[in-house]
Biopython code that builds the backbone (N, CA, C, O; Angstrom):
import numpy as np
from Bio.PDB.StructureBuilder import StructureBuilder

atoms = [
    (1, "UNK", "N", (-2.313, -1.904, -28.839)),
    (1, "UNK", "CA", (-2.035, -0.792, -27.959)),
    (1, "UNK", "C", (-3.307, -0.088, -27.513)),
    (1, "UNK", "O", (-3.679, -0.149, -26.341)),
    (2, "UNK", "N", (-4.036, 0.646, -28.538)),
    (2, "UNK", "CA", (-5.431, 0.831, -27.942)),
    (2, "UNK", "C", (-6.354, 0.076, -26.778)),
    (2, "UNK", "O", (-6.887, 0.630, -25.817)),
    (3, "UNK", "N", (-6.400, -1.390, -27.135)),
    (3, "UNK", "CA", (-6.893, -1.859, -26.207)),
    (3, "UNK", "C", (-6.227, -2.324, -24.651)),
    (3, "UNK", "O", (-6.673, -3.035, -23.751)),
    (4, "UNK", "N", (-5.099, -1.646, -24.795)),
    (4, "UNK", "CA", (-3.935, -1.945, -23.637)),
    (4, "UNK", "C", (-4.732, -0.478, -22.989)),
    (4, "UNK", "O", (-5.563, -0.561, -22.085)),
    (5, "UNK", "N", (-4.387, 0.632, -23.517)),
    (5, "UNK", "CA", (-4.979, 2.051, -23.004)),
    (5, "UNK", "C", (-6.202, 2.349, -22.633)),
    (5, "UNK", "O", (-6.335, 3.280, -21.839)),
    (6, "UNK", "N", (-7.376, 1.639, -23.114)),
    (6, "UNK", "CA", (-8.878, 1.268, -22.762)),
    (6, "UNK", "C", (-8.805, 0.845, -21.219)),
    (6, "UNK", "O", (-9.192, 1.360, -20.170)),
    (7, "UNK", "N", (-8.063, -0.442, -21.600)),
    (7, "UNK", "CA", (-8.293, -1.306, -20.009)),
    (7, "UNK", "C", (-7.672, -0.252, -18.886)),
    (7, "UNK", "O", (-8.273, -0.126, -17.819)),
    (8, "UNK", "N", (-6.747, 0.325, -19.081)),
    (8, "UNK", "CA", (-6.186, 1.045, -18.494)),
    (8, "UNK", "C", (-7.042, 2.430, -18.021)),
    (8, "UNK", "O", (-7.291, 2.599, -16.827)),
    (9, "UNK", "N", (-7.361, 3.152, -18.779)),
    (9, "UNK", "CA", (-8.098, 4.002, -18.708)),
    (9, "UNK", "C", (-10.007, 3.507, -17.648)),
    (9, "UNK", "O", (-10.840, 4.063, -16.933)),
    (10, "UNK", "N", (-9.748, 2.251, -18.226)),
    (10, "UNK", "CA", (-11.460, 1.550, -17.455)),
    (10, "UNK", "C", (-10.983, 1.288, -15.902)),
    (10, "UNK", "O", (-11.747, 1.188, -14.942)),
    (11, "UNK", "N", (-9.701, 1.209, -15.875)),
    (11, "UNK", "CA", (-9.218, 0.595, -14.134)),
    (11, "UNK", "C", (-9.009, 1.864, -13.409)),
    (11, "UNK", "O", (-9.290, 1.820, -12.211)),
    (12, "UNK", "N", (-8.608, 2.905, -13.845)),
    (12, "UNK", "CA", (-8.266, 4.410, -13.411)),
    (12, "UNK", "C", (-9.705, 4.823, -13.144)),
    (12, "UNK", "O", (-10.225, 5.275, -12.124)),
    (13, "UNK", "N", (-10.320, 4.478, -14.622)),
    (13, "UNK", "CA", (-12.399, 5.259, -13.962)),
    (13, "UNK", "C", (-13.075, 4.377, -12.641)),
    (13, "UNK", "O", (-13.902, 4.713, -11.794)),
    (14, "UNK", "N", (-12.475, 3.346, -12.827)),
    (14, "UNK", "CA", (-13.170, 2.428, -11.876)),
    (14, "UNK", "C", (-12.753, 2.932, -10.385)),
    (14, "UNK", "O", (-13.596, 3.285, -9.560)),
    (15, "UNK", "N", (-11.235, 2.923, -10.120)),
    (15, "UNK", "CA", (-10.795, 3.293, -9.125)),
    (15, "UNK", "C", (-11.259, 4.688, -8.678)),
    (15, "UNK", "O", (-11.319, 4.733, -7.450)),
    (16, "UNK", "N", (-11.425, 5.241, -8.962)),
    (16, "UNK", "CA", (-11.776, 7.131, -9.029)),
    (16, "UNK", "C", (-10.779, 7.746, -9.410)),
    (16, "UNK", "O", (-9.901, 7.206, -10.083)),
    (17, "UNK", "N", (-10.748, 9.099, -9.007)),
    (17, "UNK", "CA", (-9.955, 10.112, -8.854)),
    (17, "UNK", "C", (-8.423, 9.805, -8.100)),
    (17, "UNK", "O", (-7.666, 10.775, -8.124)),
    (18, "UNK", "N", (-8.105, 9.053, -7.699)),
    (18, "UNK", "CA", (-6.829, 8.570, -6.850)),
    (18, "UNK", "C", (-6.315, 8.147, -7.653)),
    (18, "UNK", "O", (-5.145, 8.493, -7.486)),
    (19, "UNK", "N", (-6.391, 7.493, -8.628)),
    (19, "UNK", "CA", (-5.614, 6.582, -9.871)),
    (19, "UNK", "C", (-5.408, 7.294, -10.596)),
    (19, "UNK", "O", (-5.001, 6.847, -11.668)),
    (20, "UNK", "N", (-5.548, 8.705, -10.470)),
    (20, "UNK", "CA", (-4.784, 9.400, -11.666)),
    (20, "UNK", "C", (-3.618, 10.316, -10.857)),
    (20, "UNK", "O", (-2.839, 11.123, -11.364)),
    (21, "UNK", "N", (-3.727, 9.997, -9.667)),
    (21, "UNK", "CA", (-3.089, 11.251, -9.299)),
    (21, "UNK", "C", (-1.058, 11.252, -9.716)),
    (21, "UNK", "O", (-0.280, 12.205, -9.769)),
    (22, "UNK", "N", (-0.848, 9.944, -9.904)),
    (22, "UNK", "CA", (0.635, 9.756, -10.483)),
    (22, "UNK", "C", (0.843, 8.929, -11.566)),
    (22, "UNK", "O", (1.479, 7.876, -11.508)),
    (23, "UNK", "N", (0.233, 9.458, -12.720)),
    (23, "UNK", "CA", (-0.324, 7.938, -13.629)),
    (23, "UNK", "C", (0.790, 7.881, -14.456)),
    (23, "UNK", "O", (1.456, 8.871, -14.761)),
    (24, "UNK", "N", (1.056, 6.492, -14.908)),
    (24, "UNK", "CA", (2.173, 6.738, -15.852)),
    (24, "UNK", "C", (1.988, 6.616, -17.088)),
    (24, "UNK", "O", (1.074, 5.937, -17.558)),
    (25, "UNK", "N", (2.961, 7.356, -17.877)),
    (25, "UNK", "CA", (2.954, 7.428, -19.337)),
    (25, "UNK", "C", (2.073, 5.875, -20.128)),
    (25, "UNK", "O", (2.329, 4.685, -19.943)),
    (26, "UNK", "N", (1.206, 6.398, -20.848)),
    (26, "UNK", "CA", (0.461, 5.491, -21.914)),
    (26, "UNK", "C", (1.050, 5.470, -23.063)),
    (26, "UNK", "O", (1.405, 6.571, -23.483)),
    (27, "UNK", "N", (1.302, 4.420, -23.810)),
    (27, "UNK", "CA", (1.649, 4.949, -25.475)),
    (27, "UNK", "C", (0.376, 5.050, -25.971)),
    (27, "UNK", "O", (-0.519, 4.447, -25.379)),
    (28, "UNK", "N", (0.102, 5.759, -27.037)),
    (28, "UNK", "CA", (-0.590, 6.627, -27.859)),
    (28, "UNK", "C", (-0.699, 5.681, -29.258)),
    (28, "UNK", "O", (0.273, 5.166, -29.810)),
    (29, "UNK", "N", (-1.764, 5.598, -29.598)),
    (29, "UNK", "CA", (-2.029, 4.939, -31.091)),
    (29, "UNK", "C", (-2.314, 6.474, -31.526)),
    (29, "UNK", "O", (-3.243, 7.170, -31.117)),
    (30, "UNK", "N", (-0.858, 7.007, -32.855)),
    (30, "UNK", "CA", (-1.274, 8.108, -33.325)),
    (30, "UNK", "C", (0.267, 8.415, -34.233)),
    (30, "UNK", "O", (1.478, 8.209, -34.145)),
    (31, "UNK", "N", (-0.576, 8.935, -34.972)),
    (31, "UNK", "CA", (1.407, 9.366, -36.129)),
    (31, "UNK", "C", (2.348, 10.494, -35.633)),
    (31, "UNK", "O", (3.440, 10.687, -36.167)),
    (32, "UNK", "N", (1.792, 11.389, -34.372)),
    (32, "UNK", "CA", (2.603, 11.981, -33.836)),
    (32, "UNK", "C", (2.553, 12.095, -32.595)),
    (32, "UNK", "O", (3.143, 13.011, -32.022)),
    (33, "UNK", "N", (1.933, 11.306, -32.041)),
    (33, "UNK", "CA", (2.084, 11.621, -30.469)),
    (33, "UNK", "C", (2.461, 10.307, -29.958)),
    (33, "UNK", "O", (1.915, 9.279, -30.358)),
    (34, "UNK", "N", (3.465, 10.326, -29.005)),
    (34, "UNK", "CA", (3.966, 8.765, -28.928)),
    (34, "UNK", "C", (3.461, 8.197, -27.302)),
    (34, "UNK", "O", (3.058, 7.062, -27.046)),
    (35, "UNK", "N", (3.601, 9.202, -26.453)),
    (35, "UNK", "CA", (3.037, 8.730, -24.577)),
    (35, "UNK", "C", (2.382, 10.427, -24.343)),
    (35, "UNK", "O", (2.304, 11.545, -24.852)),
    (36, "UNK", "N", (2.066, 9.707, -23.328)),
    (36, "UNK", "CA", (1.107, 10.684, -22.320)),
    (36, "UNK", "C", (1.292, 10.149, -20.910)),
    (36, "UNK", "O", (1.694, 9.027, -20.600)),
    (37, "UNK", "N", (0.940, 11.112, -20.136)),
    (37, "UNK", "CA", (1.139, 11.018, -18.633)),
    (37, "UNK", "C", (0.228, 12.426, -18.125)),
    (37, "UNK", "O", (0.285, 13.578, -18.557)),
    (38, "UNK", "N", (-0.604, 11.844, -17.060)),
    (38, "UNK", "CA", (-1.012, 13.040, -16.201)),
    (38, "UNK", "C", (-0.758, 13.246, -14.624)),
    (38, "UNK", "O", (-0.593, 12.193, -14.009)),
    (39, "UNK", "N", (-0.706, 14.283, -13.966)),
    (39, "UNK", "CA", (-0.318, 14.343, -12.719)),
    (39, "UNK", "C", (-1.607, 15.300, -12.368)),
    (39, "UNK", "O", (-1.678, 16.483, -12.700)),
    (40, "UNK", "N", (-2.869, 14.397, -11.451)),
    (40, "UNK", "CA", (-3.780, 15.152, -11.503)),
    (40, "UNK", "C", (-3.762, 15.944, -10.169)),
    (40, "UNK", "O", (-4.651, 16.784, -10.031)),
    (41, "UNK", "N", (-2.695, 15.752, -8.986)),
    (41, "UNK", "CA", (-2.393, 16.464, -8.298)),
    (41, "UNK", "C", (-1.875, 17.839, -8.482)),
    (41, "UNK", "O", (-1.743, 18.600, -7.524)),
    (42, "UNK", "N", (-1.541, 18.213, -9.863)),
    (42, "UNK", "CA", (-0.436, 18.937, -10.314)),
    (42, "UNK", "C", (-1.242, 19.835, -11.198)),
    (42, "UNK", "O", (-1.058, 21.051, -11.251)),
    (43, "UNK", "N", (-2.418, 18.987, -12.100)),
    (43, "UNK", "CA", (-3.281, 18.920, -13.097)),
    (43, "UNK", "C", (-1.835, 19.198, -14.422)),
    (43, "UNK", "O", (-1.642, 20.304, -14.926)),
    (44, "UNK", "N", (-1.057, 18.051, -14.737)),
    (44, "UNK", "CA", (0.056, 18.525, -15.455)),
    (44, "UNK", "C", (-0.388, 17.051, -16.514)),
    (44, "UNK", "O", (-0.739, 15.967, -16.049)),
    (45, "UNK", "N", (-0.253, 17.382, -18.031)),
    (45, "UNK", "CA", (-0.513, 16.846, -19.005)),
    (45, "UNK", "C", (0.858, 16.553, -19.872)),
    (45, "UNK", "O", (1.262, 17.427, -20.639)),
    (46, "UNK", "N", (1.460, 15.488, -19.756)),
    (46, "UNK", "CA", (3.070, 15.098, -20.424)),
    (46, "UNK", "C", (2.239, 14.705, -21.977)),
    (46, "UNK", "O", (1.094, 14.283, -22.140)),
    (47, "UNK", "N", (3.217, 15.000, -22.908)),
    (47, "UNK", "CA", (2.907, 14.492, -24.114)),
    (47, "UNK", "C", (4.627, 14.426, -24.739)),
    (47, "UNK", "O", (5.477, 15.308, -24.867)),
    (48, "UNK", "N", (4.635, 12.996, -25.023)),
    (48, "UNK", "CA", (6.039, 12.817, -25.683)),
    (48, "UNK", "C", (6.137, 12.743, -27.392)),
    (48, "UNK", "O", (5.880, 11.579, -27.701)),
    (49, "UNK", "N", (6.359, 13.396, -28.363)),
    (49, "UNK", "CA", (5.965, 13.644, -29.678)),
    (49, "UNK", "C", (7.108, 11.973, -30.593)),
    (49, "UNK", "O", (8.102, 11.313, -30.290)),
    (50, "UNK", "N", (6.368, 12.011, -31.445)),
    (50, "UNK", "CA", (7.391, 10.678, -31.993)),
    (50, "UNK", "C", (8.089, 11.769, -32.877)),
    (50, "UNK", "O", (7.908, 12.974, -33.051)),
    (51, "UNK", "N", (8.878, 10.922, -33.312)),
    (51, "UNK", "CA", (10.146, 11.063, -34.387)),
    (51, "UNK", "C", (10.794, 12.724, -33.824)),
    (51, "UNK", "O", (11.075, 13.681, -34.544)),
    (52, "UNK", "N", (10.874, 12.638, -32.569)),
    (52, "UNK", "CA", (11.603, 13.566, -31.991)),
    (52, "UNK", "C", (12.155, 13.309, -30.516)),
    (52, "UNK", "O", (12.027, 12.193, -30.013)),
    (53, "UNK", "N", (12.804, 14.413, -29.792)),
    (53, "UNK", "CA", (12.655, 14.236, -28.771)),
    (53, "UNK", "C", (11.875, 15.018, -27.465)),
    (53, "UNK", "O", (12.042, 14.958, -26.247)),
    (54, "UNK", "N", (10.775, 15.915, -28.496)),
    (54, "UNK", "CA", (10.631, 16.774, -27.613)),
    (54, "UNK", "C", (9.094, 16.168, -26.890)),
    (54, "UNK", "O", (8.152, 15.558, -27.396)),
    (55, "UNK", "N", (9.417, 16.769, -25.150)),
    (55, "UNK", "CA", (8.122, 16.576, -24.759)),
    (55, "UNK", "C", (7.913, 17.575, -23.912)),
    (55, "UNK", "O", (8.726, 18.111, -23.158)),
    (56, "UNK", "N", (6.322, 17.895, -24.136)),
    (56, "UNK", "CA", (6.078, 19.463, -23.309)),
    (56, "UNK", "C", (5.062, 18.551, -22.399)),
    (56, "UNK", "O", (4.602, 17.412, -22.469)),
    (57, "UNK", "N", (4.955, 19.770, -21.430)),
    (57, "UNK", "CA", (4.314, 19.677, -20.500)),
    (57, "UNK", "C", (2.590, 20.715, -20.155)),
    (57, "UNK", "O", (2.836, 21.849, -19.744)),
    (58, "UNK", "N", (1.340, 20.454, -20.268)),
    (58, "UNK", "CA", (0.602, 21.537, -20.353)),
    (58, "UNK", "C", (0.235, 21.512, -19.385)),
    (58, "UNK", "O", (0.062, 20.416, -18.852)),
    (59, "UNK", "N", (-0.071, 22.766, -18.663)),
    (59, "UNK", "CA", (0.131, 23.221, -16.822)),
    (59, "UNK", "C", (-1.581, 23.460, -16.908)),
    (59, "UNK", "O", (-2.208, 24.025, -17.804)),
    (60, "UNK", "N", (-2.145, 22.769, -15.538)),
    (60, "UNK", "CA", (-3.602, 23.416, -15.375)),
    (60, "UNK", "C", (-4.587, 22.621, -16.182)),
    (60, "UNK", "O", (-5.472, 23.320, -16.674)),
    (61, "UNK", "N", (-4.678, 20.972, -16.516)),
    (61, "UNK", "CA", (-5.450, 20.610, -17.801)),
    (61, "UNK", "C", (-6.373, 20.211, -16.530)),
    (61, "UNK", "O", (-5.991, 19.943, -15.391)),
    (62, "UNK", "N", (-7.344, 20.238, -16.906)),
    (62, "UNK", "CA", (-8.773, 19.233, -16.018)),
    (62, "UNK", "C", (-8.302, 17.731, -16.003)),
    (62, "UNK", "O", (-7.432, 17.277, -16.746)),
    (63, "UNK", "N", (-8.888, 17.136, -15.202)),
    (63, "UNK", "CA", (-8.735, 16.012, -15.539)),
    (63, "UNK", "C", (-9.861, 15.333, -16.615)),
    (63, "UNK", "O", (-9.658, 14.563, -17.554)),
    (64, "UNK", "N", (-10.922, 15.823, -16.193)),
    (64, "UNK", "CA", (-11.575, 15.171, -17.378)),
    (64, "UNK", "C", (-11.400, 15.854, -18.945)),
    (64, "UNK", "O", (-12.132, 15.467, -19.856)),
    (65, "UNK", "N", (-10.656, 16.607, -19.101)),
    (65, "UNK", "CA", (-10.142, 16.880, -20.900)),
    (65, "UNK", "C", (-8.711, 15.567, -20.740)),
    (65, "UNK", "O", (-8.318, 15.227, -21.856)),
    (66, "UNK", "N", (-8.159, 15.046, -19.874)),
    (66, "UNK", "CA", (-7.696, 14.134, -20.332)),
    (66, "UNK", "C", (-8.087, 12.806, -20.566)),
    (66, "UNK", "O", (-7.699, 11.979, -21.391)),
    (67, "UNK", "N", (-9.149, 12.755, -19.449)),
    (67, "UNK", "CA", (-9.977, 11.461, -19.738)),
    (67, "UNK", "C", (-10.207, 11.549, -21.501)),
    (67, "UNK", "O", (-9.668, 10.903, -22.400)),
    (68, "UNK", "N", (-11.181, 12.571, -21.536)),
    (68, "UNK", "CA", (-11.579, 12.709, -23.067)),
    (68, "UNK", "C", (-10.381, 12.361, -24.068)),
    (68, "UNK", "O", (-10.386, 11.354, -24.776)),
    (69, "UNK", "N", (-9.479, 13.192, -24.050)),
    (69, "UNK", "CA", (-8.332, 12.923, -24.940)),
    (69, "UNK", "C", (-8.195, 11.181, -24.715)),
    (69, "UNK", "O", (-8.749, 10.469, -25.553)),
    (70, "UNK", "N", (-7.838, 10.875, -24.169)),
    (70, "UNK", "CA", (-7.504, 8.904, -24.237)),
    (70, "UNK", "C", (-8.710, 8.122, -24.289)),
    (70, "UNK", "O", (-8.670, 6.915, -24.053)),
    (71, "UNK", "N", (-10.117, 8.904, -24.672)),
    (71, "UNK", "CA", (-11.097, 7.957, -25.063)),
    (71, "UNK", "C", (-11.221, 8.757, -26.599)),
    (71, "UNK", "O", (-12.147, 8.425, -27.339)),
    (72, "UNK", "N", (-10.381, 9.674, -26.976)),
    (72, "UNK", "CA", (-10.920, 10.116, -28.722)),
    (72, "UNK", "C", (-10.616, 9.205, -29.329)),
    (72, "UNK", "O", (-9.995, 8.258, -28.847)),
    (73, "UNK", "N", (-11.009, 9.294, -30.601)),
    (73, "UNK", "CA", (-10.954, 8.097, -31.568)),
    (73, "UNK", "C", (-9.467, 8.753, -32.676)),
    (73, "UNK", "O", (-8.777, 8.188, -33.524)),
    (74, "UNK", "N", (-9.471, 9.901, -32.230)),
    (74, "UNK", "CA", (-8.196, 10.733, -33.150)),
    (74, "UNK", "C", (-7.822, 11.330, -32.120)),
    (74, "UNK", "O", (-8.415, 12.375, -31.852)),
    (75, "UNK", "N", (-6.558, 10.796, -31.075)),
    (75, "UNK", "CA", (-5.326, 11.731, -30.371)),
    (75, "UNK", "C", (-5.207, 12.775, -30.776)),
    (75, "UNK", "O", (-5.226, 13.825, -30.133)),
    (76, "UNK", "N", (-5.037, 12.592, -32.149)),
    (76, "UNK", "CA", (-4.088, 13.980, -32.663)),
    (76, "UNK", "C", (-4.899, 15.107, -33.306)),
    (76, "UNK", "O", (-4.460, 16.255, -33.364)),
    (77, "UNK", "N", (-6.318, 14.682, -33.877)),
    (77, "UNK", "CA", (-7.090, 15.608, -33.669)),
    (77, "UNK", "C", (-7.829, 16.323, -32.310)),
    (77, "UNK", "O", (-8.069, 17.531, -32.326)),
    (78, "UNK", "N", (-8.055, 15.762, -31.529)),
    (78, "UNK", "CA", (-8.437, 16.141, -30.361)),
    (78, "UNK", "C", (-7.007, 17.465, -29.354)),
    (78, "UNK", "O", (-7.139, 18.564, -28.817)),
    (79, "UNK", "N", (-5.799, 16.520, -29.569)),
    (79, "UNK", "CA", (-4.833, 16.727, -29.139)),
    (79, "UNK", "C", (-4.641, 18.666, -29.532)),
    (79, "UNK", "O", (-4.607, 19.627, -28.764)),
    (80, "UNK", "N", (-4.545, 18.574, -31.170)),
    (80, "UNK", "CA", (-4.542, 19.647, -32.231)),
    (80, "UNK", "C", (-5.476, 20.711, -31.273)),
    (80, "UNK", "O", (-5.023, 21.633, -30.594)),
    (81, "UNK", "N", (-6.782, 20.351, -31.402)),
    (81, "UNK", "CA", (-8.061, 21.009, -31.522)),
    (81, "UNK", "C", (-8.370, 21.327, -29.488)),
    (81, "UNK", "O", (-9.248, 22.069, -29.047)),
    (82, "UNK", "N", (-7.610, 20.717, -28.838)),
    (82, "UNK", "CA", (-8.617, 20.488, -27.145)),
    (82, "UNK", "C", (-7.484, 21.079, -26.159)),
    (82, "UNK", "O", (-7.690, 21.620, -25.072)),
    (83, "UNK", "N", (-6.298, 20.863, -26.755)),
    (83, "UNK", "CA", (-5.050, 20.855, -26.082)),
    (83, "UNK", "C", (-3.496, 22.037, -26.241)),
    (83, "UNK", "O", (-2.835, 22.762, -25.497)),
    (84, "UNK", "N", (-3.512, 21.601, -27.788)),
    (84, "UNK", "CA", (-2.106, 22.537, -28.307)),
    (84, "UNK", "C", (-2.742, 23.947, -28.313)),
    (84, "UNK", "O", (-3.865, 24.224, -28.737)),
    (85, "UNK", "N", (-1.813, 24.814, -27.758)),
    (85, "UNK", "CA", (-2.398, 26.150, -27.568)),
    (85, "UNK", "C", (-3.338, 26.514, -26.848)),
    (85, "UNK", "O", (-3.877, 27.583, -27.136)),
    (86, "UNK", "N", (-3.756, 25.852, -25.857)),
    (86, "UNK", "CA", (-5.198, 25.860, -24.591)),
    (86, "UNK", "C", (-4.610, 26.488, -23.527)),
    (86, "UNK", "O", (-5.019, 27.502, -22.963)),
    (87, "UNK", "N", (-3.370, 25.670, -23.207)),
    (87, "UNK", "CA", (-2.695, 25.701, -21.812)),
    (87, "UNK", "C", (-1.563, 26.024, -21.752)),
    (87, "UNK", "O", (-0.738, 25.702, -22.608)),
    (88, "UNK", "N", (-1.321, 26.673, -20.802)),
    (88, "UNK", "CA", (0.511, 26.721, -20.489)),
    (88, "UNK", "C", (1.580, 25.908, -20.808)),
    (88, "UNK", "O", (1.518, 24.683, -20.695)),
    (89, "UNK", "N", (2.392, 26.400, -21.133)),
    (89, "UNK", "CA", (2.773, 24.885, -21.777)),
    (89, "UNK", "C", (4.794, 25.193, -21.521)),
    (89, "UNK", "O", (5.534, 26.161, -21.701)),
    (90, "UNK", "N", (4.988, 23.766, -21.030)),
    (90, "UNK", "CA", (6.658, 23.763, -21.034)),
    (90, "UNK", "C", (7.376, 23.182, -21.935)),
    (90, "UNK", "O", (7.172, 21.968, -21.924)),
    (91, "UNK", "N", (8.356, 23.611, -22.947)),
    (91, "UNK", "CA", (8.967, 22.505, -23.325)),
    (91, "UNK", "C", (9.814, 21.447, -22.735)),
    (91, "UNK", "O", (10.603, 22.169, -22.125)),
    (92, "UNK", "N", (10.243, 20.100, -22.463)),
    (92, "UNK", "CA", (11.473, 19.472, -21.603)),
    (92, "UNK", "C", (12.412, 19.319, -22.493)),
    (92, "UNK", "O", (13.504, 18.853, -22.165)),
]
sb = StructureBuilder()
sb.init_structure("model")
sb.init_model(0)
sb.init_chain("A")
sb.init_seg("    ")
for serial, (resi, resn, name, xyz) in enumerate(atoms, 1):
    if name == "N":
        sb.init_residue(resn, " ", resi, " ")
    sb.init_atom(name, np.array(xyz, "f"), 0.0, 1.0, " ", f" {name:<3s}", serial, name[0])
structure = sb.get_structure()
């Protein structure tokens, strides 16, 4: 999976800024975070949590704090520490 999200993430940098603008959900190598999705038109950050069903939405993220987040080596520390409690945030 990681290296599914790399390549992915290397074809989005390659392309520019246009390849993110409707990107779809990635799964996540991590014990609680299961996908991600950004809408950089929107600047809107999806995060779908495992062993639940909840997924919020954080309003206003940069795009490059998401780049960062899908090149950390710990989602869920980064996630914890860059993300939860930064931004506006919706539950769905």
């Amino acid at each position: 999976m990681v290296g599914n999200v790399r390549k992915w993430v290397a074809a989005a940098l390659a392309a520019g800024a246009a390849a993110w603008a409707v990107a779809e959900e990635v799964e996540l190598e991590s014990s609680w975070l299961e996908r991600a999705g950004y809408d950089a038109e929107t600047r809107v950050l999806t995060i779908r949590m495992k062993n639940s069903s909840d997924v919020y939405e954080f309003r206003d993220v940069p795009e490059e704090v998401f780049r960062e987040f899908l090149g950390a080596e710990s989602k869920g520390a980064f996630f914890a520490t860059k993300i939860q409690d930064q931004y506006p945030t919706v539950r769905r």
